[in-house]
C-alpha positions as CSV (number, residue, x, y, z in Angstrom):
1,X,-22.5,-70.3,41.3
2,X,-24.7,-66.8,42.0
3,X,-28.0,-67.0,39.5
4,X,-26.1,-63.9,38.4
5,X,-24.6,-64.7,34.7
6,X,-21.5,-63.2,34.3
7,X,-20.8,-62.2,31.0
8,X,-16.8,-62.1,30.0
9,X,-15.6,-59.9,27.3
10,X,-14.3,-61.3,24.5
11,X,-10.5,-62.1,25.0
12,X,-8.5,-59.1,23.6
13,X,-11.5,-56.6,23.1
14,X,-10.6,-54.0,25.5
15,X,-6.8,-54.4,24.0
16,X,-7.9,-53.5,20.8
17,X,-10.1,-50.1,22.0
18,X,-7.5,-48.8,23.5
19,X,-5.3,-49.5,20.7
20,X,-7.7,-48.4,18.4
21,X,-8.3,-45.1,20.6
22,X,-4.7,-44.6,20.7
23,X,-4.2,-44.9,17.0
24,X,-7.4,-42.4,16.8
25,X,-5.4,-40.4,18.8
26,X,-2.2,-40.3,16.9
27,X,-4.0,-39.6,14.0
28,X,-5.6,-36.7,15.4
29,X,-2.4,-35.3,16.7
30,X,-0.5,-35.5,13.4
31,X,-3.3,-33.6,11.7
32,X,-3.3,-30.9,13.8
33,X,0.7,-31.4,13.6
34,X,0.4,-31.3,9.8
35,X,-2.4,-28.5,10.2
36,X,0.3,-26.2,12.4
37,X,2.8,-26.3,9.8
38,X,1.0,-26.4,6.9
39,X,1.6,-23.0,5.3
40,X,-0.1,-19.8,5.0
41,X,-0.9,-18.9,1.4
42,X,-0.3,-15.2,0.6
43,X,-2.1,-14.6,-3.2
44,X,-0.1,-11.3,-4.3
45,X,-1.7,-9.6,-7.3
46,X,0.6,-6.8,-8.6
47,X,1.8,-5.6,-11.8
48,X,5.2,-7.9,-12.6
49,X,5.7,-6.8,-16.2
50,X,5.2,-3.7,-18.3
51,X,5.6,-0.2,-17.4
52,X,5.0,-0.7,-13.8
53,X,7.1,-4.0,-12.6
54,X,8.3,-2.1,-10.4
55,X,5.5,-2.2,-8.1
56,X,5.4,-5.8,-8.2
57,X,9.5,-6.2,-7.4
58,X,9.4,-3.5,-4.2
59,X,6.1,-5.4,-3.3
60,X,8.2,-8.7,-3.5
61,X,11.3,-6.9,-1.4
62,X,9.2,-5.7,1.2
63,X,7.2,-9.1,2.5
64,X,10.8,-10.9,1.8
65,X,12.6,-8.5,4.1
66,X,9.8,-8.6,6.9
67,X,9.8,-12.6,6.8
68,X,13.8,-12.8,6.4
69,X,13.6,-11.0,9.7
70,X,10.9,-13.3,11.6
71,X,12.0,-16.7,10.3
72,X,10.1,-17.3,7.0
73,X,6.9,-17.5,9.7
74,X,3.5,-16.4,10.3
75,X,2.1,-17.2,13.1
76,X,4.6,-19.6,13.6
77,X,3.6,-21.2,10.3
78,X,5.7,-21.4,7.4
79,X,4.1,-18.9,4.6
80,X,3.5,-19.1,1.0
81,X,3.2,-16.4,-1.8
82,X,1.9,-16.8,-4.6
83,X,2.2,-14.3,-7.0
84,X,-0.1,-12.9,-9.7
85,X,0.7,-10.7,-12.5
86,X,-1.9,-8.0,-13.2
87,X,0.0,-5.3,-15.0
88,X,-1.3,-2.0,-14.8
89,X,-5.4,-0.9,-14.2
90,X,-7.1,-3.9,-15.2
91,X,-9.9,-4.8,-13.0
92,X,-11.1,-7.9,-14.8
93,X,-7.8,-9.6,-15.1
94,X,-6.9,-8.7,-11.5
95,X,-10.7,-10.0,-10.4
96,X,-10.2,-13.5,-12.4
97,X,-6.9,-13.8,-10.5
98,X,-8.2,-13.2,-7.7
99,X,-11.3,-16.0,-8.1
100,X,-8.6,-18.4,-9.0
101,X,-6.3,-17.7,-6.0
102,X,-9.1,-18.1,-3.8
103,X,-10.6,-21.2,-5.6
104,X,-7.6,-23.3,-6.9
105,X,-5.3,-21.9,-4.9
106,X,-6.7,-22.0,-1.4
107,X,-4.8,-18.8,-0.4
108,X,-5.9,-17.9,3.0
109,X,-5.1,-14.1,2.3
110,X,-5.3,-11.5,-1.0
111,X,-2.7,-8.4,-1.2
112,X,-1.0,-6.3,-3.3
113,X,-3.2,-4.8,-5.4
114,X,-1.2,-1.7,-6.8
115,X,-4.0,-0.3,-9.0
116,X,-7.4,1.0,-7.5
117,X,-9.3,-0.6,-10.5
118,X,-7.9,-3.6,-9.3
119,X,-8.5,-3.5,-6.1
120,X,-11.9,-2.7,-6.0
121,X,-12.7,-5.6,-8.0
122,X,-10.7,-8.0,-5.9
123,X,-12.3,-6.4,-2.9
124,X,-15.6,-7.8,-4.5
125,X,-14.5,-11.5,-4.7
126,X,-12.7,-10.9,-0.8
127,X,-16.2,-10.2,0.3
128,X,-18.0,-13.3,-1.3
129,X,-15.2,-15.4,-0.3
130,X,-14.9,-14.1,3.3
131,X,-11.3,-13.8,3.1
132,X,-8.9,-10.9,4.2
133,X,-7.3,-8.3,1.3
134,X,-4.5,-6.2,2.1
135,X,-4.1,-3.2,0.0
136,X,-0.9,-2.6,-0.2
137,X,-0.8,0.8,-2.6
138,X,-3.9,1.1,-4.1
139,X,-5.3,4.8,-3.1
140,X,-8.5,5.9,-4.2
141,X,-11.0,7.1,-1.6
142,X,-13.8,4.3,-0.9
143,X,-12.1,1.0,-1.2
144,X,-12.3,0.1,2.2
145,X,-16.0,0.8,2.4
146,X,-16.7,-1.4,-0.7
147,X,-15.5,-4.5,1.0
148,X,-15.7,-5.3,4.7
149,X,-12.5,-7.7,4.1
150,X,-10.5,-5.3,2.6
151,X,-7.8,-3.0,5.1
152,X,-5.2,-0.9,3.4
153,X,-1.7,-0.5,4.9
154,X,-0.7,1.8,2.4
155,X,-2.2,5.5,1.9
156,X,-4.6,7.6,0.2
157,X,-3.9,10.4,-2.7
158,X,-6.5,12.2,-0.7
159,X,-4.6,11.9,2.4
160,X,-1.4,13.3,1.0
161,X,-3.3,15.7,-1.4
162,X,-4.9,17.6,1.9
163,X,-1.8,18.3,3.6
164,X,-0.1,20.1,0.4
165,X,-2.9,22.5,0.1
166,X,-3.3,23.7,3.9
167,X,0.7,24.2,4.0
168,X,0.3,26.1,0.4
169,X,-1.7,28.5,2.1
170,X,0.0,28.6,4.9
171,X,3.1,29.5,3.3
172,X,2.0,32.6,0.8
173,X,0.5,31.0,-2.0
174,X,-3.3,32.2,-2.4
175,X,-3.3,31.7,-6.0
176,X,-2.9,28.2,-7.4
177,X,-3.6,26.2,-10.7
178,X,-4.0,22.5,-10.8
179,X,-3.3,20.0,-13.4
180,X,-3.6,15.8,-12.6
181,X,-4.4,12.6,-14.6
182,X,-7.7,12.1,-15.6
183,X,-8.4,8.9,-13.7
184,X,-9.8,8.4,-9.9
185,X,-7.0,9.1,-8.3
186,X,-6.1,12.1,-10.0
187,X,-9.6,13.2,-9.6
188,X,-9.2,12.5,-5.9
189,X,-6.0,14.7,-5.5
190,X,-7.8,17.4,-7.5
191,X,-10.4,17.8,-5.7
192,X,-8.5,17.2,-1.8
193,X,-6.1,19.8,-2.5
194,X,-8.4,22.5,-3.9
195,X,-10.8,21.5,-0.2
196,X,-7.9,22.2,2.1
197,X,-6.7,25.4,-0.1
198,X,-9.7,27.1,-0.7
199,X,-11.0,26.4,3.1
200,X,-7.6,28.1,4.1
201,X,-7.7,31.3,2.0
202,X,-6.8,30.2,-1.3
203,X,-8.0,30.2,-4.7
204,X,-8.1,27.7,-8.0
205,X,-7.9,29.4,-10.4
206,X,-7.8,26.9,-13.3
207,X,-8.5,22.9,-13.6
208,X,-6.6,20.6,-16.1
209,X,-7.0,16.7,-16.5
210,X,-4.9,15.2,-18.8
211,X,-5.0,11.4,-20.4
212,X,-2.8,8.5,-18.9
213,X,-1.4,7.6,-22.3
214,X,1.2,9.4,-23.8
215,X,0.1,12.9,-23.4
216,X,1.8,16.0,-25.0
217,X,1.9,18.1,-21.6
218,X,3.7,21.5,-24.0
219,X,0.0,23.0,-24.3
220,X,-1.6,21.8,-20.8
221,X,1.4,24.0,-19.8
222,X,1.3,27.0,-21.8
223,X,-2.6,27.5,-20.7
224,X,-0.8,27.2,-16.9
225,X,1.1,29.7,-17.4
226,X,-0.9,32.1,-19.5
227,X,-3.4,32.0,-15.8
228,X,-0.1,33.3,-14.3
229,X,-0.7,31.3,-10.8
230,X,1.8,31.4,-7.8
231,X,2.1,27.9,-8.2
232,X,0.5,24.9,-10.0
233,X,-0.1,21.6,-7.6
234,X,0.5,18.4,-9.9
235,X,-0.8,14.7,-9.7
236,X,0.4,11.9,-11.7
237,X,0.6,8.8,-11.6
238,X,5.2,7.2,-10.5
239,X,6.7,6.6,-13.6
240,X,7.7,8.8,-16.4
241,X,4.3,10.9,-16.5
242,X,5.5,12.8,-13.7
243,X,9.1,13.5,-15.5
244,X,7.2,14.4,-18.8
245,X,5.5,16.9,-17.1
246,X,8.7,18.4,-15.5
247,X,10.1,18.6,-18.5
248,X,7.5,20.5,-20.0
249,X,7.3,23.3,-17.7
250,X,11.5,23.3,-17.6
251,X,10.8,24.6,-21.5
252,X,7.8,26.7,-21.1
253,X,9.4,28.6,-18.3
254,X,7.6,28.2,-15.2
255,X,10.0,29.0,-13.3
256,X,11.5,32.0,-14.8
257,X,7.7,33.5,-14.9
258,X,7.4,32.8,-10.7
259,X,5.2,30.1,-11.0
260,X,6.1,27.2,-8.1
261,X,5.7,23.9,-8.7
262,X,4.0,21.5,-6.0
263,X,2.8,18.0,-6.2
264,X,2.1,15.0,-4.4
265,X,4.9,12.4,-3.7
266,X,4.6,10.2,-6.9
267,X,6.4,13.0,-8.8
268,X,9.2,12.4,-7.0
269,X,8.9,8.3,-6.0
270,X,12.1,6.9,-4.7
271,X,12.5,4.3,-7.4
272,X,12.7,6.7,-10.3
273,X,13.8,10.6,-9.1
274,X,17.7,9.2,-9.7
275,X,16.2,8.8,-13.2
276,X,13.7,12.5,-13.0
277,X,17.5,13.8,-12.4
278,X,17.5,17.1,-11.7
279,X,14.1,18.4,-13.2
280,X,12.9,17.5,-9.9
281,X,15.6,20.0,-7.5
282,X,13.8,21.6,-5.2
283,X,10.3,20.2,-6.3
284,X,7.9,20.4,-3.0
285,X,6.2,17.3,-2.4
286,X,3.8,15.6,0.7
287,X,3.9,12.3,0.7
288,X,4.3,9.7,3.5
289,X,7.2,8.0,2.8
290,X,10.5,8.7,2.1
291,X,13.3,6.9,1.5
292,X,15.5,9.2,3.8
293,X,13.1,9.5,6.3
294,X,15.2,9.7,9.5
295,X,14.4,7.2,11.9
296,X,16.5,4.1,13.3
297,X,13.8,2.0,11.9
298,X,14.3,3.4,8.5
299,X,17.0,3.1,8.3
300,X,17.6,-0.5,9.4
301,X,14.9,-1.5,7.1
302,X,16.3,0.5,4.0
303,X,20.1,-1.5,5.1
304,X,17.5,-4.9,5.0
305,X,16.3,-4.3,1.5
306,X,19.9,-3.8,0.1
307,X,20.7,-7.0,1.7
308,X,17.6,-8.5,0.2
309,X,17.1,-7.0,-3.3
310,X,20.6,-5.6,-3.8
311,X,22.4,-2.1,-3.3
312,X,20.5,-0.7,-6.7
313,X,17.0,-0.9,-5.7
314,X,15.7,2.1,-3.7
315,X,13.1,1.0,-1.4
316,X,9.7,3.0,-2.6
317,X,6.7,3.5,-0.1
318,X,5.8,0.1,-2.2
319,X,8.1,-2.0,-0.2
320,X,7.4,-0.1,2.8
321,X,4.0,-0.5,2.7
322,X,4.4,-4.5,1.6
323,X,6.6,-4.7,4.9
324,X,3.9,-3.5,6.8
325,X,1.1,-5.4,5.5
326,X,3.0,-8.4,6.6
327,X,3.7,-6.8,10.1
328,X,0.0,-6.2,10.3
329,X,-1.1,-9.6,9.6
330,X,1.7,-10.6,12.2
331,X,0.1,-8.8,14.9
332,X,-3.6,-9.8,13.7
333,X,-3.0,-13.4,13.8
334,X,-1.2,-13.0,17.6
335,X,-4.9,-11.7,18.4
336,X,-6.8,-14.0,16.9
337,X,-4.5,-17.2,18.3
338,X,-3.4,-18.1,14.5
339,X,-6.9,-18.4,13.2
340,X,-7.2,-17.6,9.4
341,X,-11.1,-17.5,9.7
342,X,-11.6,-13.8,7.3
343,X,-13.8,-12.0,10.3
344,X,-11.8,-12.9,12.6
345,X,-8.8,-11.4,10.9
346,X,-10.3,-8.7,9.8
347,X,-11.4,-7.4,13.5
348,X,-8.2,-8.2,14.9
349,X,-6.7,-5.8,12.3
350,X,-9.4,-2.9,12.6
351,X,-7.3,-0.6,15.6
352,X,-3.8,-2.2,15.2
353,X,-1.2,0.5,15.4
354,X,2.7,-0.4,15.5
355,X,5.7,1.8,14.5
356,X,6.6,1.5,10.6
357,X,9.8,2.7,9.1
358,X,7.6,5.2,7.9
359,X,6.6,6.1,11.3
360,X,3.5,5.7,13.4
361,X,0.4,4.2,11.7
362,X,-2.7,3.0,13.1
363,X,-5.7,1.0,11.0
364,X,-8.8,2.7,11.6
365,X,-10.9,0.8,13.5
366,X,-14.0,1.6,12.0
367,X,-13.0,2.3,8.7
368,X,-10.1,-0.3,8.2
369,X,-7.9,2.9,6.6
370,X,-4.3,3.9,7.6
371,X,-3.8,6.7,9.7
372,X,-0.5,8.1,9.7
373,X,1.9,11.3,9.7
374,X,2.2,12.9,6.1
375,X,5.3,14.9,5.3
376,X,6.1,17.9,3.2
377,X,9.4,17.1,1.4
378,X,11.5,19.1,-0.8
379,X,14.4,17.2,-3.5
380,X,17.7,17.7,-2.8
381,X,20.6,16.3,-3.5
382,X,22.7,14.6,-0.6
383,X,26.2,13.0,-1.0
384,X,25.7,12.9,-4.8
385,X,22.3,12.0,-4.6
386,X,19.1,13.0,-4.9
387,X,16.3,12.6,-1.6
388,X,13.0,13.7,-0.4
389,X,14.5,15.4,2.2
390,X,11.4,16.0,4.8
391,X,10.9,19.7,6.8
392,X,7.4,19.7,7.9
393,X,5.0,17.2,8.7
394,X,0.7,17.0,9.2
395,X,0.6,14.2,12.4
396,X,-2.3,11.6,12.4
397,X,-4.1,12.1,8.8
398,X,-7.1,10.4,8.0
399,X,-8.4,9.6,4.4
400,X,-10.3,13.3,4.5
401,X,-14.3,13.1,3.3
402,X,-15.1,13.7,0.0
403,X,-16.4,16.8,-0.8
């Protein structure tokens, strides 16, 4: 024999690697199995009770229509929502809810939010947890900027504030009176409205804010009209504020002394101007959504939301903007290859545009806002019912500085 030892392996070693390498293997290929279909966790914080359930139920239609129509998947992946009930502006509530999503509930996403209280708050915890928030309503100025995981799908009241005072003053009114809810928002709309309208000729010539509980709006409108204005531009918030305030200026006369009424599309929201009845004929509103808006993909997507939430609910820009947040994340997660990783998602979102069944809209890619047309409406009734019926639109609006 050579000098040379040979040295055997151990019977059955090499056996047992490759067995052990294949079981290795098998295990790794079942995780990322398990990993691929595990699903994508969706924490919706909305209000679900109170005064405002609505928003939470036309939130819920809206990502149930969008995933009925693309197989209960994201990203091929089965998805999850867990909902969260934050009724009404209450930014600690909706930021606990938040933390709690995001820590006990793993969600891999934040959205809703229909409240700007709210959402700034839960735009705080996005950014510490590095996880993408969808606003799906929420409109004050500034949210975006607060949170470099937060993208809104939905609108600003400064965006559809603008519009109404450049085509008041394009249309013969140069003396104008406003009157809004003494909150952010209505702050916002006060102050967009008199930018565009003074810039284009017009003048303010009086300033009301009025509380968000139970105001008495016979006085606010008596001082209105004892100004005498061409018109008085209203903000409050959908619900019965807006209908209140109608009412008010039906009694006091507005009409009969020549004074117009113009306001922003809450007054006349799609899920409660059957129940404004007809105080609100002929009201003038911008907004960018309309439930008759008159576009195939309207109006498949209003048919979809009778067939998922019944023939009595009235999709609102609520649901539409829910069905787009979900259409957003679609195309983000085809950019990023399916990862969840919060930066990642949140650049493959800045720039996306895709038509909506409100029309074109584009995410900002530097500011994460929503671009999109804004239309001036007026209320009319159409086969028995009342509509926003749209006449005149402002193309490719931007969330406009603040002054």
């Amino acid at each position: 024999m050579s000098s040379q030892t040979v040295r055997r392996r151990p019977p059955g070693r090499f056996s047992v690697f490759v067995a052990g390498g294949a079981v290795a293997v098998l295990a790794a290929t079942a995780t990322v199995a398990r990993a691929a279909d595990a699903p994508i966790r969706i924490g919706v914080i909305a209000s679900y009770s109170g005064a405002y359930a609505d928003y939470g139920r036309q939130f819920d239609a809206g990502m149930a229509l969008w995933l009925s129509e693309n197989g209960g998947r994201l990203a091929g992946r089965p998805v999850e929502i867990v909902r969260r009930d934050a009724p009404g502006a209450q930014p600690e509530l909706a930021k606990r809810l938040a933390q709690e999503l995001v820590v006990k509930d793993k969600v891999n996403v934040l959205a809703g939010l229909d409240f700007s209280p709210n959402a700034f708050a839960v735009g705080a915890v996005a950014r510490e947890a590095r996880i993408p928030a969808i606003v799906m309503n929420a409109a004050s100025s500034g949210i975006t900027t607060q949170s470099p995981f937060v993208a809104r799908v939905s609108f600003t009241v400064r965006q559809v504030s603008n519009p109404m005072g450049r085509w008041a003053a394009r249309n013969g009114i140069t003396r104008a009176h406003t009157v809004v809810a003494d909150y952010g928002p209505g702050h916002d709309a006060e102050s967009a409205f008199e930018k565009a309208f003074t810039a284009a000729g017009g003048s303010v010539v009086g300033r009301l804010r009025v509380p968000l509980a139970n105001p008495d709006f016979s006085a606010y409108v008596q001082r209105i009209k004892d100004q005498a204005p061409q018109a008085v531009f209203f903000f409050f918030p959908s619900g019965g504020m807006p209908r209140a305030f109608l009412k008010a200026a039906k009694d006091r006369g507005l009409e009969e002394a020549g004074i117009r009424l113009i306001a922003t599309g809450e007054a006349t929201d799609d899920s409660y101007l059957e129940a404004t009845g007809d105080l609100a004929l002929g009201l003038i509103t911008s907004h960018h959504y309309s439930f008759a808006h008159d576009s195939a993909k309207n109006r498949a997507f209003v048919d979809g939301i009778a067939r998922i939430a019944g023939t009595t609910m009235r999709p609102s820009y609520f649901a539409v903007a829910a069905y787009d947040g979900m259409q957003a994340l679609a195309l983000a997660l085809a950019k990023t290859g399916g990862n969840l990783d919060g930066e990642a998602v949140m650049t493959a979102l800045a720039g996306l545009s895709f038509e909506s069944p409100r029309g074109p809209i584009t995410i900002d890619a530097a500011t994460r806002d929503i671009v999109q047309t804004v239309y001036i409406r007026r209320t009319e009734r159409v086969n028995g019912a009342l509509v926003n019926v749209e006449f005149d639109r402002f193309e490719a609006v931007t969330d406009p500085p603040t002054p």
